[in-house]
KOLBATOR-212543 format. One record per residue: residue in one letter; x, y, z of N, C-alpha, C, O in turn. Coordinates in steps of 0.001 Angstrom, whole numbers, plus 500000, padded with zeros to 6 digits. Each point is the difference from the previous one (the first is absolute). Example, Ala and Ser with C-alpha at 12.3 -4.5 7.8 and 13.67 -1.06 7.14 Angstrom:
- A,513190,494310,507800,499110,501190,500000,500900,501200,500000,501036,499981,500665
- S,498614,501069,498615,500820,501190,500060,499230,501090,500730,500509,501108,500169
% end
This chain:
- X,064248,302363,691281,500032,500305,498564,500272,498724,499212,500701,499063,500381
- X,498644,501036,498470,500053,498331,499359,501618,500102,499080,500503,501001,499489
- X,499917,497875,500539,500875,500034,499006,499674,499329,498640,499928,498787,499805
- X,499867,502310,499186,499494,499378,498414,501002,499500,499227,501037,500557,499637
- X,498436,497987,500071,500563,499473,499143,499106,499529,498569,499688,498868,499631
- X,500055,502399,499769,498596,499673,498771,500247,498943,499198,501138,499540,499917
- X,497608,499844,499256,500041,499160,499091,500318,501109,498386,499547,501044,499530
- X,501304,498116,500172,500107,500890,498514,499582,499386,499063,500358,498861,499699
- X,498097,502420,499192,499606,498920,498674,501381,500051,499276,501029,500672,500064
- X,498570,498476,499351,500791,499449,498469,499495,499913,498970,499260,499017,500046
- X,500678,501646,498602,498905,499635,499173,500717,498570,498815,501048,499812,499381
- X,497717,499500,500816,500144,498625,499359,499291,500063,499015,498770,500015,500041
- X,502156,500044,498589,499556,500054,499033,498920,498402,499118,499306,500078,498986
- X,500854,499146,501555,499083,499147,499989,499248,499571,500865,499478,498885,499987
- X,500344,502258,501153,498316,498721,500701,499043,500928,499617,499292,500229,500980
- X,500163,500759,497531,498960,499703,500102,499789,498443,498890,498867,499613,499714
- X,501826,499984,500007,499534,498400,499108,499475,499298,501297,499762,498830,499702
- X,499925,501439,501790,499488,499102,500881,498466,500663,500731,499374,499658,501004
- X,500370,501545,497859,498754,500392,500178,499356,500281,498689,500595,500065,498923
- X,498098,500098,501280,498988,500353,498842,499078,500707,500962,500058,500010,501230
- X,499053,500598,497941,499171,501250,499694,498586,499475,499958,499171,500655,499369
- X,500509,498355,501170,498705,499573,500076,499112,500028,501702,500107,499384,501061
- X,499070,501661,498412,499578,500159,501425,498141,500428,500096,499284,500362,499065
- X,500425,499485,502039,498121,500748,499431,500058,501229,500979,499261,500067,500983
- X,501608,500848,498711,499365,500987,500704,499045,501200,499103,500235,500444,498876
- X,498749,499852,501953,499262,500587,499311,499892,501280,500774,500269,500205,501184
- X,499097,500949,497519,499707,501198,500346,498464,500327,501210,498898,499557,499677
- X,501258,501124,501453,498910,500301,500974,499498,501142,500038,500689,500805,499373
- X,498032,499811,501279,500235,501019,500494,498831,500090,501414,498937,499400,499842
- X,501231,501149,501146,499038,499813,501095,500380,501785,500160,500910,500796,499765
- X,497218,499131,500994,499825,501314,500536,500360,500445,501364,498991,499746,500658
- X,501703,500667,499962,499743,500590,501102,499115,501170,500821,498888,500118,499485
- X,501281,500598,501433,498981,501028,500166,500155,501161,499371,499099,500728,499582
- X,502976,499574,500301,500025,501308,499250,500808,499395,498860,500613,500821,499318
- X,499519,497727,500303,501175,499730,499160,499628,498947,499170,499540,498906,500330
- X,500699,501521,498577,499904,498170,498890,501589,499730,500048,501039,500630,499808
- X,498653,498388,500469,501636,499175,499843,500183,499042,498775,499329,498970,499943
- X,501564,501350,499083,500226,498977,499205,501253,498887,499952,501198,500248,499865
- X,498088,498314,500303,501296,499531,500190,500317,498435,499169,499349,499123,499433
- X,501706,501104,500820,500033,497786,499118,500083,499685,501315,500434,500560,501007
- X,498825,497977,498634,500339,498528,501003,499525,499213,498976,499255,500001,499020
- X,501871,498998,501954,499919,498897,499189,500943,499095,500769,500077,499963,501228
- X,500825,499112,497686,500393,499475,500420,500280,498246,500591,498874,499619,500320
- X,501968,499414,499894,499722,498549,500457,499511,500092,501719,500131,500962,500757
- X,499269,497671,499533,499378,499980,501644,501298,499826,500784,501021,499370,499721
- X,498658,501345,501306,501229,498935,500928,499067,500314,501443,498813,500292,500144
- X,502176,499528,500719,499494,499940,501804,500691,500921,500025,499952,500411,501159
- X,501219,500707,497800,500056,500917,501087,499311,501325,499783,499145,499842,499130
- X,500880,501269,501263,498984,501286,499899,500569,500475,498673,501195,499797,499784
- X,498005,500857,499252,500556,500827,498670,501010,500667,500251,500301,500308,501153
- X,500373,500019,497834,500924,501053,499764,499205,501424,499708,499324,499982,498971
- X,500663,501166,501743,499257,501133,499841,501457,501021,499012,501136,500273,500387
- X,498412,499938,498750,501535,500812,499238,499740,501231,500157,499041,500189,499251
- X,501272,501016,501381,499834,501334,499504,501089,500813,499492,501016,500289,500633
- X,498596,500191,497728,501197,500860,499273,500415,500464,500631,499860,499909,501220
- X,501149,501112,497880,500662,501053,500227,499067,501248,499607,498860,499994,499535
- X,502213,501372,500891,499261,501017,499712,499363,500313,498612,500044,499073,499191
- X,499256,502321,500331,499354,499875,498795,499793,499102,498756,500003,500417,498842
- X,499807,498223,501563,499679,499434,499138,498549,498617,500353,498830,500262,500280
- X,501569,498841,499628,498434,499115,500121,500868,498081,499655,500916,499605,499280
- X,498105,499715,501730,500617,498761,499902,500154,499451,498524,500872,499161,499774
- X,498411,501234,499350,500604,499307,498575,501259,500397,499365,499995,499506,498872
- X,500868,501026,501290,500865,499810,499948,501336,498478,500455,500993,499463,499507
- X,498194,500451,501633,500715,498761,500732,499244,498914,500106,499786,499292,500985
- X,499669,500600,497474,498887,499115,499601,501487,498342,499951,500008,499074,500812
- X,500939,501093,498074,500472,499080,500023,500679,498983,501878,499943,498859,500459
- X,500548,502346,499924,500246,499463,501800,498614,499316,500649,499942,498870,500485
- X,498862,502173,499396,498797,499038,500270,499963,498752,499512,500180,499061,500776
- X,499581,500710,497845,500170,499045,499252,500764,498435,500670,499527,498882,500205
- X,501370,501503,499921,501472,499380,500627,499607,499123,501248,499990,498783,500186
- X,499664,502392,500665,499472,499665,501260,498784,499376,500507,499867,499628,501166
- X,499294,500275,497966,498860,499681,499793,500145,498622,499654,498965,499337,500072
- X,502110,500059,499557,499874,498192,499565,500533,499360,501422,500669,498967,500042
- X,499008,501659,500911,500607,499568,501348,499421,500427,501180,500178,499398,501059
- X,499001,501801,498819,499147,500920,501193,498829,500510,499445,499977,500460,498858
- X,499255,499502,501716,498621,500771,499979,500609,501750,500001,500624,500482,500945
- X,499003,500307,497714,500343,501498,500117,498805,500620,499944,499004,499579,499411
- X,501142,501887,501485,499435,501356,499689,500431,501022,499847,500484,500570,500978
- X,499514,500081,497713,500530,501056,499695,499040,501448,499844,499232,500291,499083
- X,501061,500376,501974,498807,500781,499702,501170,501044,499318,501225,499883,499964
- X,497474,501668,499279,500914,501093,499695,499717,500615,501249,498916,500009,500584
- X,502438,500638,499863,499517,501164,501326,498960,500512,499888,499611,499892,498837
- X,499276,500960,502184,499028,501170,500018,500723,500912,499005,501200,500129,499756
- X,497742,500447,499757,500316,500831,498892,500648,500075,498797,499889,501036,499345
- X,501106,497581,500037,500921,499514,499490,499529,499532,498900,499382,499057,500494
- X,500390,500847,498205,499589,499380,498487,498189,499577,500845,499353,500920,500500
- X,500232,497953,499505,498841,499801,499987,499719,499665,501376,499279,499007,500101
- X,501042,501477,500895,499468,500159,500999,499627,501750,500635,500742,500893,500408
- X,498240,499043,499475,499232,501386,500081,500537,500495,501589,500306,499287,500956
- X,499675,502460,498904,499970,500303,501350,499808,501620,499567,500771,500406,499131
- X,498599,500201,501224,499973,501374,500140,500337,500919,500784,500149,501179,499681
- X,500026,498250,501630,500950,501274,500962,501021,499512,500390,500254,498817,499772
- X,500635,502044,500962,501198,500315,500195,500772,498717,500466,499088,499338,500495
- X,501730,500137,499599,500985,498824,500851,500568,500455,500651,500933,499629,499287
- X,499587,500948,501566,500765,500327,500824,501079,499281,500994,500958,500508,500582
- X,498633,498317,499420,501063,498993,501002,500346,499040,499640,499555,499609,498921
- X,501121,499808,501601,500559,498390,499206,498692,499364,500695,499430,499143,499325
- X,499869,501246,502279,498830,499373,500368,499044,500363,499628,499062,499548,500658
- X,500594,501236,498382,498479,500541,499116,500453,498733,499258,499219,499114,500347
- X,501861,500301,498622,500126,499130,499137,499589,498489,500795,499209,499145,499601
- X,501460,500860,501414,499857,498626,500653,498760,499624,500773,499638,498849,500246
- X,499617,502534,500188,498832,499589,500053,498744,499510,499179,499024,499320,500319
- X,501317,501202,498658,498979,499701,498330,500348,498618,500005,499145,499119,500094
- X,502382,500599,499785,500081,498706,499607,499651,498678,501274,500090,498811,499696
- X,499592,501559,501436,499586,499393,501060,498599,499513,499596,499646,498829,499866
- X,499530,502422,499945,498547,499647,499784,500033,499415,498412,498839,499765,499666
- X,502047,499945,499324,499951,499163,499261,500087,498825,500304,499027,499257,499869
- X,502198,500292,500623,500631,499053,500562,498474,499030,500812,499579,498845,499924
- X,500142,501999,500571,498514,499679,500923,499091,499641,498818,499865,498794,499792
- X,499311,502296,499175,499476,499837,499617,499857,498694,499220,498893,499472,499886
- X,501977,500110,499689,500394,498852,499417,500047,498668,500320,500250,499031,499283
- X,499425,501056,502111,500495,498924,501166,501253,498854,499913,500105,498828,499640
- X,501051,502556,501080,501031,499436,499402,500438,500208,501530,499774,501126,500443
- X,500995,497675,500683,500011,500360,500876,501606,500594,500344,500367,500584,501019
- X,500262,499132,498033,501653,499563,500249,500919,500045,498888,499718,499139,499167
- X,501553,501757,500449,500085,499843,498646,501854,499992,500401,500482,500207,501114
- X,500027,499589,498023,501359,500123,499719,500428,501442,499108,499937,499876,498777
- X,500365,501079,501605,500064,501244,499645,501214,500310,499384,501035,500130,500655
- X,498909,500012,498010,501336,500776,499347,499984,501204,499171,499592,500080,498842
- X,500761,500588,501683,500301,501429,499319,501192,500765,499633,501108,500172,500507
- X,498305,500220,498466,501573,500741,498983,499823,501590,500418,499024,500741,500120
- X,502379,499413,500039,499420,501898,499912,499223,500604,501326,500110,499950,501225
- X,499211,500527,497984,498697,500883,500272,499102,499061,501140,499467,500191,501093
- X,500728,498599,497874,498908,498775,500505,500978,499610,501584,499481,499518,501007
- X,501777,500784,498873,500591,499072,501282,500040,501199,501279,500358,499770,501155
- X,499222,501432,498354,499353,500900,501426,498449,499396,500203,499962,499618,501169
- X,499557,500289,498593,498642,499630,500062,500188,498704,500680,499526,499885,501130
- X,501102,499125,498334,500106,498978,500628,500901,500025,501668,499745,499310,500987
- X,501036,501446,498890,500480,500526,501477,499123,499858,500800,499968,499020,500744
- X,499019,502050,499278,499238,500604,500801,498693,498926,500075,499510,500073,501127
- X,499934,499168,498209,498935,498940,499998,501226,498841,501051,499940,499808,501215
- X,500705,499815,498153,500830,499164,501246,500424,500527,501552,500306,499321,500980
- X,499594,502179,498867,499877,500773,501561,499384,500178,500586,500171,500168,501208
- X,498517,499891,498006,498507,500586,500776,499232,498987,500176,499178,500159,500903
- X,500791,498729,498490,499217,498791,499172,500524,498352,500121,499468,499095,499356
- X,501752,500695,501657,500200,498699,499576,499658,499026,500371,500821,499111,500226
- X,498015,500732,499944,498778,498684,499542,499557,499854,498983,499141,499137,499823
- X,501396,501827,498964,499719,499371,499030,501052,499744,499007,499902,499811,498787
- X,501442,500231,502220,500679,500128,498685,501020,497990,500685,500082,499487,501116
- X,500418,500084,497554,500499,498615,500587,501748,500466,499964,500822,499591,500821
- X,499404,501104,498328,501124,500352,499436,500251,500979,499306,499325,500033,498971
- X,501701,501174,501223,499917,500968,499059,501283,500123,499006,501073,499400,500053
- X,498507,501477,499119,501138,499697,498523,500128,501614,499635,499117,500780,499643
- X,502719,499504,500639,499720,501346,499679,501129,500182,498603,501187,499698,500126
- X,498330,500750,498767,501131,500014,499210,499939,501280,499332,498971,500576,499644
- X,502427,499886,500191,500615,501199,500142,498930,501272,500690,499680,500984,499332
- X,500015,498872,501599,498838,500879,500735,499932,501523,500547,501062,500470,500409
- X,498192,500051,499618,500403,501026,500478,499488,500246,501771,499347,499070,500472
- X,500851,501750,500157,499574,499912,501225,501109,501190,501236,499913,500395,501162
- X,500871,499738,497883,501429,500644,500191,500761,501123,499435,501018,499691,499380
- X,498678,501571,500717,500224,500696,499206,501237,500372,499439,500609,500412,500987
- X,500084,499691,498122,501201,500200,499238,500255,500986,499099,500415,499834,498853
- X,499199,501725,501962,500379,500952,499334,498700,500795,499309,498826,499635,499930
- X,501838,501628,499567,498777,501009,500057,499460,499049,498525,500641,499259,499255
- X,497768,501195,500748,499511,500019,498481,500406,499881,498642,499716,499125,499181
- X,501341,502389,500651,500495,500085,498859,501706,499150,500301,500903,499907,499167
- X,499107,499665,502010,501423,499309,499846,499693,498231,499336,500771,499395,499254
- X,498054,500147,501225,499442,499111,499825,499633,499809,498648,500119,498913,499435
- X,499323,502378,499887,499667,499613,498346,500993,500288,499109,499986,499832,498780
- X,501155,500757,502136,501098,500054,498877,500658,498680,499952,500446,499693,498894
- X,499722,499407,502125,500228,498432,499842,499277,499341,499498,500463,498915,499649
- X,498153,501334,500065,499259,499356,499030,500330,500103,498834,500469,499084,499325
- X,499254,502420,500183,500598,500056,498877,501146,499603,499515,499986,499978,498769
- X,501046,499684,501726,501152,499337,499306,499900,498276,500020,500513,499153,499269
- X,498490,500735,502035,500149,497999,500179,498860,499806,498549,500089,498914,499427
- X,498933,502061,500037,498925,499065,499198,500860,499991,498428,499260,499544,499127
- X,501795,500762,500471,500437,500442,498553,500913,498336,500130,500026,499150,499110
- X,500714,500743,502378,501017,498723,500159,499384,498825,500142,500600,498952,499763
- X,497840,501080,500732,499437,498605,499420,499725,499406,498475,499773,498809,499782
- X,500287,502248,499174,500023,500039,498850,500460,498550,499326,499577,499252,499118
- X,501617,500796,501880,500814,498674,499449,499990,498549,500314,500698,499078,499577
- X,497909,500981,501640,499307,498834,500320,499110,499247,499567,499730,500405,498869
- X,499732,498834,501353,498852,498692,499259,498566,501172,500204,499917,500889,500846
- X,499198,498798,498225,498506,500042,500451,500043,501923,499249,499411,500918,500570
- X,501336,499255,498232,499719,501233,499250,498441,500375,500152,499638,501100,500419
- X,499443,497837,499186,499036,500621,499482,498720,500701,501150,499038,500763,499930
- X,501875,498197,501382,499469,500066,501311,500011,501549,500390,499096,500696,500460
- X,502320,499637,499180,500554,501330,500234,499984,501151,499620,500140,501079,500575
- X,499652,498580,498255,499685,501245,498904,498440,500055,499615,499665,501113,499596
- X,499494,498102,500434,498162,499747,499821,499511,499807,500815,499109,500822,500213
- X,501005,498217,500689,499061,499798,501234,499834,500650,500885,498910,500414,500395
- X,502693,499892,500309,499794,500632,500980,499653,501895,499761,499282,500631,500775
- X,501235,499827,498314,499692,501650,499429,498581,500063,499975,499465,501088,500217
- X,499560,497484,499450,498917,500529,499403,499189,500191,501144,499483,501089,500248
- X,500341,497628,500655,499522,500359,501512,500533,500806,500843,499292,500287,500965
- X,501465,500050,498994,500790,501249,500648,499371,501317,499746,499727,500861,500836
- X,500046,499170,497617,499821,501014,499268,498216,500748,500685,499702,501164,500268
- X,499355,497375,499821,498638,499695,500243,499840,500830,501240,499332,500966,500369
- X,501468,498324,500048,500054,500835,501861,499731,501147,499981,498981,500660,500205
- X,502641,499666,499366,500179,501478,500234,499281,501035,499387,500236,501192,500197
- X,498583,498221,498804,498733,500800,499157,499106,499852,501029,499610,501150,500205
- X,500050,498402,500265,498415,499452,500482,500274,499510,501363,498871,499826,500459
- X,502120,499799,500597,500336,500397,501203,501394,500898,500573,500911,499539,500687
- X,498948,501890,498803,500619,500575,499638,500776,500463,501908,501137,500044,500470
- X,497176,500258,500175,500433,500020,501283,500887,499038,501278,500934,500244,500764
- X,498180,498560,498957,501373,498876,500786,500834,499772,499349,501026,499802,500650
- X,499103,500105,498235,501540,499699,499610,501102,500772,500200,501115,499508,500167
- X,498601,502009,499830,500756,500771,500742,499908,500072,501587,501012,500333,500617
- X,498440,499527,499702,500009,499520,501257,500539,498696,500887,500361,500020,501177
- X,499606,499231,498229,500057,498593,499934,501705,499830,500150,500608,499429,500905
- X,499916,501230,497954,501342,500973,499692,500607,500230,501418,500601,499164,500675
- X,499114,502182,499655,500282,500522,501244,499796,499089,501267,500711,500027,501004
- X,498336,499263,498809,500169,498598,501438,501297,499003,499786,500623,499575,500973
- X,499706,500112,497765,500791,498556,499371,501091,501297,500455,500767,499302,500664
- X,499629,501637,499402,501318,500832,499932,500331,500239,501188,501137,499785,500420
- X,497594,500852,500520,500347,500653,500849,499441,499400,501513,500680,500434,500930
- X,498408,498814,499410,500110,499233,500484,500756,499004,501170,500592,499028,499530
- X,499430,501102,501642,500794,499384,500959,499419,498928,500214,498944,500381,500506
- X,501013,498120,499439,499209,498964,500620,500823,499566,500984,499409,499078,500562
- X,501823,501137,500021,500831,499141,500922,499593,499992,501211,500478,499219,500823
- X,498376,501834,499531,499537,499708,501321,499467,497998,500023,500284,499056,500738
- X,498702,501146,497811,499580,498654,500143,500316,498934,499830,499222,499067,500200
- X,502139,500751,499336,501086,498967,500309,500201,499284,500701,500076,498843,499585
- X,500108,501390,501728,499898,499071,500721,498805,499103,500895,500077,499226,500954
- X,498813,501296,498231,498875,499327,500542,499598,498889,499169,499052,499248,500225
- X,502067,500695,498404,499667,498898,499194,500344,498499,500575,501132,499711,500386
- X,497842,499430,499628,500504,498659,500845,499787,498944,499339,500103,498955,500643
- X,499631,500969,498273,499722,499018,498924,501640,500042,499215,500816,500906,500172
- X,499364,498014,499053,501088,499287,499659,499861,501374,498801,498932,500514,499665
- X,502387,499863,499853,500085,501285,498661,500978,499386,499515,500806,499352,500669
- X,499220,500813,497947,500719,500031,498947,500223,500925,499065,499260,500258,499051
- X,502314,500516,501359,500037,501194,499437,500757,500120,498814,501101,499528,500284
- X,498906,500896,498397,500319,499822,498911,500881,501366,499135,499441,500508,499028
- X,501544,499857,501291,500649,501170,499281,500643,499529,498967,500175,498803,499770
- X,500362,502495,499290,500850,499749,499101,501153,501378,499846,499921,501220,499861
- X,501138,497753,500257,501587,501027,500641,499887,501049,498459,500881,500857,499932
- X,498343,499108,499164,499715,500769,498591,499176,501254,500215,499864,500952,499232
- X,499536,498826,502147,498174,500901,499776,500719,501525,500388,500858,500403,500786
- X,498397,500080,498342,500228,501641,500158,498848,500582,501030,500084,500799,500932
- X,498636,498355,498428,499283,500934,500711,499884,499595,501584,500022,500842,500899
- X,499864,497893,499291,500019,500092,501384,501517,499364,500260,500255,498819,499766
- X,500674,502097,500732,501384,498731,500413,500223,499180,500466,499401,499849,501066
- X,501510,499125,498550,500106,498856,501114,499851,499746,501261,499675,499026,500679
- X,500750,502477,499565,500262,500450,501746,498520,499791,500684,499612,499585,501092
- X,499984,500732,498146,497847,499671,500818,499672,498895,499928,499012,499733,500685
- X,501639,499036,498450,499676,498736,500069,500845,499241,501539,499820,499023,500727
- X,501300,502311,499148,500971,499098,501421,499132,500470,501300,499905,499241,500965
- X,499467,502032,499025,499435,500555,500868,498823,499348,500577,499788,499755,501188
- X,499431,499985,497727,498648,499370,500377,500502,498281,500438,499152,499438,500693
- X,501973,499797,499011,500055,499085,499945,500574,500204,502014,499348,499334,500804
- X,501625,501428,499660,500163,500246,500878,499145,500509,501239,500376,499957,501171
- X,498428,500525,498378,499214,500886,500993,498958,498395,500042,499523,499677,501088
- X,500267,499615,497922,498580,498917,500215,500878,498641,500287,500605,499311,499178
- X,499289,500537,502086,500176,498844,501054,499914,498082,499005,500952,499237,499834
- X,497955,500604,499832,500033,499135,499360,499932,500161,497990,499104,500120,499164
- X,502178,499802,500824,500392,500505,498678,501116,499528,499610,500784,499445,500771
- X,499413,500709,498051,501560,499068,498648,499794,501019,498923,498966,500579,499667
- X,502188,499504,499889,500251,501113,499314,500519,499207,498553,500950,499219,500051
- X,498418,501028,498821,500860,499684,498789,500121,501196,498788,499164,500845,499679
- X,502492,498843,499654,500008,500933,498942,499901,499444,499041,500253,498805,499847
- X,499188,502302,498952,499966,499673,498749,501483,501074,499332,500051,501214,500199
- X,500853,498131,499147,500736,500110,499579,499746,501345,498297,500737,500873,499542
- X,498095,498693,500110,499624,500370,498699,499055,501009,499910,499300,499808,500994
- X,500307,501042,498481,498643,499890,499261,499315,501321,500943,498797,500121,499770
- X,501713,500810,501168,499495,501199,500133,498694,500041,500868,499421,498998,500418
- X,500266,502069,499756,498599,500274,500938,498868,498984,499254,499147,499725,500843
- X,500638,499802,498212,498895,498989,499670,500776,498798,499276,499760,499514,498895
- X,501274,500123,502067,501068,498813,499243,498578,498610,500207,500000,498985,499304
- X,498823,501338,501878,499594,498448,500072,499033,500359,498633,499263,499017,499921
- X,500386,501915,498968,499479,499976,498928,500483,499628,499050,499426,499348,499128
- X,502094,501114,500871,500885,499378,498907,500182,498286,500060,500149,499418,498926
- X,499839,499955,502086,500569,498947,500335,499028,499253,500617,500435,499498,501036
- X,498399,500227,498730,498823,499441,500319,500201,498370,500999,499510,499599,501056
- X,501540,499777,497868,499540,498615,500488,501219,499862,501481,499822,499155,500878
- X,501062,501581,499136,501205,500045,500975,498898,500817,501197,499920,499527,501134
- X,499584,501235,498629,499065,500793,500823,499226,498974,500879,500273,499619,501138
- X,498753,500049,498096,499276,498693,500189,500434,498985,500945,499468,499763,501084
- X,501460,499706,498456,500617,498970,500639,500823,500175,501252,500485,499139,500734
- X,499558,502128,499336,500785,499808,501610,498281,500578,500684,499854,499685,501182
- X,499320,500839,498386,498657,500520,500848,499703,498034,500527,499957,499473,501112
- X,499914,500016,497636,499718,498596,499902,500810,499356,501268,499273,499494,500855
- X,501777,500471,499319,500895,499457,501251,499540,500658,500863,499612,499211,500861
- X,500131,502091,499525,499295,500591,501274,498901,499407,500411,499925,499404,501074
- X,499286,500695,498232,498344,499215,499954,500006,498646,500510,499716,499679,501154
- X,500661,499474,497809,500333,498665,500267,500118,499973,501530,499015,500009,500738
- X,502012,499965,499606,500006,499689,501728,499381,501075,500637,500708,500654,500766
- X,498059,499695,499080,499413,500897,500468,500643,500955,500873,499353,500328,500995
- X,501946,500255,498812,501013,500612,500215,500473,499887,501193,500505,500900,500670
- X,499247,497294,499809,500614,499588,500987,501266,499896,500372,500295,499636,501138
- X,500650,500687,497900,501573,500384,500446,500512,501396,499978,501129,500348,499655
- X,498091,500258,500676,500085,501428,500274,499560,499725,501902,498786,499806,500050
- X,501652,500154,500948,500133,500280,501182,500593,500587,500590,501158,499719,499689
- X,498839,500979,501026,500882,500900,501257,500952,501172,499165,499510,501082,499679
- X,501251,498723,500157,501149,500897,499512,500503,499390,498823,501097,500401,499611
- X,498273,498627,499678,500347,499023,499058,500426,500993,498674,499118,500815,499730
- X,502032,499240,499447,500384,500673,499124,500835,499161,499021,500834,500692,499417
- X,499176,497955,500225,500549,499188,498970,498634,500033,498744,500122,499387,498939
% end
């Protein structure tokens, strides 16, 4: 059993004065056989593989346009929206975290993308589980922040912690993020992919991935926050415990979407992962 000793964020009220907002990522969209995928890339060159981002549940990567942004003056990004999700089309059912990870395989492909650095929030960090379980030849490194994969209670126990964590971010950065952006794509969904998102729901809730835990063998970086209602800390200690090559850090602040509130602190520790192509993540490594 590992003994955790996590990294704790700190939010630093001045490093974003050591970033700017200048980036070329642009809007995509490619066809698949049953799927249009819409996605940004973009991004500076480097030697190492893109950053592949996949959201969280009912909503769509523009939201985490500014984190793209961010990340993008340092890595090659792709942000797709999930199957079925704002502008990526899908008409039947989802059913698995591997119906999701297979779509995004034959993207990933389609694209000729051989190798990516995988981070996922949420919704996005089951998906990313299971592509790092089934799949890891293509993954260099995975990124799980506040994720789900772990279930924590019935349905309605789960949305009654929602409901009280979304009124207490109120008092965090990024209002307009919170109150406009995210309601309105949310809103999109749940009109016009009315079926996976409830569904989608019931996988992010109910859901066991710990079988595939330990088949993860790529370097992880797992990301909780001792704040999150919806998924608890306890699944960030869990997943950080069950995946072999893994480091565990907390965010002190900022709730189930604290890396939205807090973009450039977000950023910058993904940024330290990357950088050493998450070469100090070995064996049982937990500093």
């Amino acid at each position: 059993m590992k003994q955790s000793h996590p990294s704790i964020v700190k939010i630093d009220k001045n490093l974003s004065r050591f970033l700017t907002l200048d980036s070329n990522l642009v809007q995509k969209q490619i066809d698949l056989k049953a799927c249009r995928i819409n996605y940004w890339e973009g991004g500076n060159g480097s030697n190492s593989p893109p950053i592949l981002f996949l959201h969280g549940w009912g909503i769509s990567a523009k939201p985490y346009h500014e984190i793209l942004t961010l990340l993008a003056q340092h890595w090659p990004i792709i942000a797709p929206d999930l199957p079925s999700f704002a502008g990526s089309s899908y008409s039947e059912s989802l059913e698995s975290y591997a119906h999701y990870a297979e779509i995004l395989l034959d993207f990933l492909n389609a694209i000729a993308v051989p190798k990516v650095h995988l981070i996922g929030h949420s919704f996005g960090g089951g998906i990313g589980i299971t592509i790092a379980a089934l799949s890891p030849a293509k993954i260099q490194s995975l990124m799980l922040v506040n994720s789900t994969g772990i279930p924590v209670g019935s349905i309605p126990e789960v949305l009654l912690r929602r409901a009280i964590e979304m009124p207490l971010q109120i008092s965090l950065p990024k209002l307009h993020l919170q109150l406009v952006e995210i309601p309105q794509v949310f809103l999109l969904n749940l009109f016009f992919n009315t079926g996976n998102v409830i569904q989608s729901l019931f996988l992010s809730l109910e859901k066991d991935l710990t079988g595939l835990l330990s088949l993860i063998q790529v370097p992880c970086l797992v990301l909780g926050s001792r704040k999150d209602f919806t998924t608890p800390f306890s699944v960030a200690e869990q997943l950080h415990q069950r995946i072999r090559n893994s480091k565990l850090t907390i965010a002190e602040a900022g709730y189930h979407e604290w890396s939205l509130w807090y973009p450039e602190e977000f950023t910058a520790i993904v940024a330290e992962f990357v950088a050493y192509d998450a070469s100090s993540v070995r064996g049982n490594s937990t500093t």
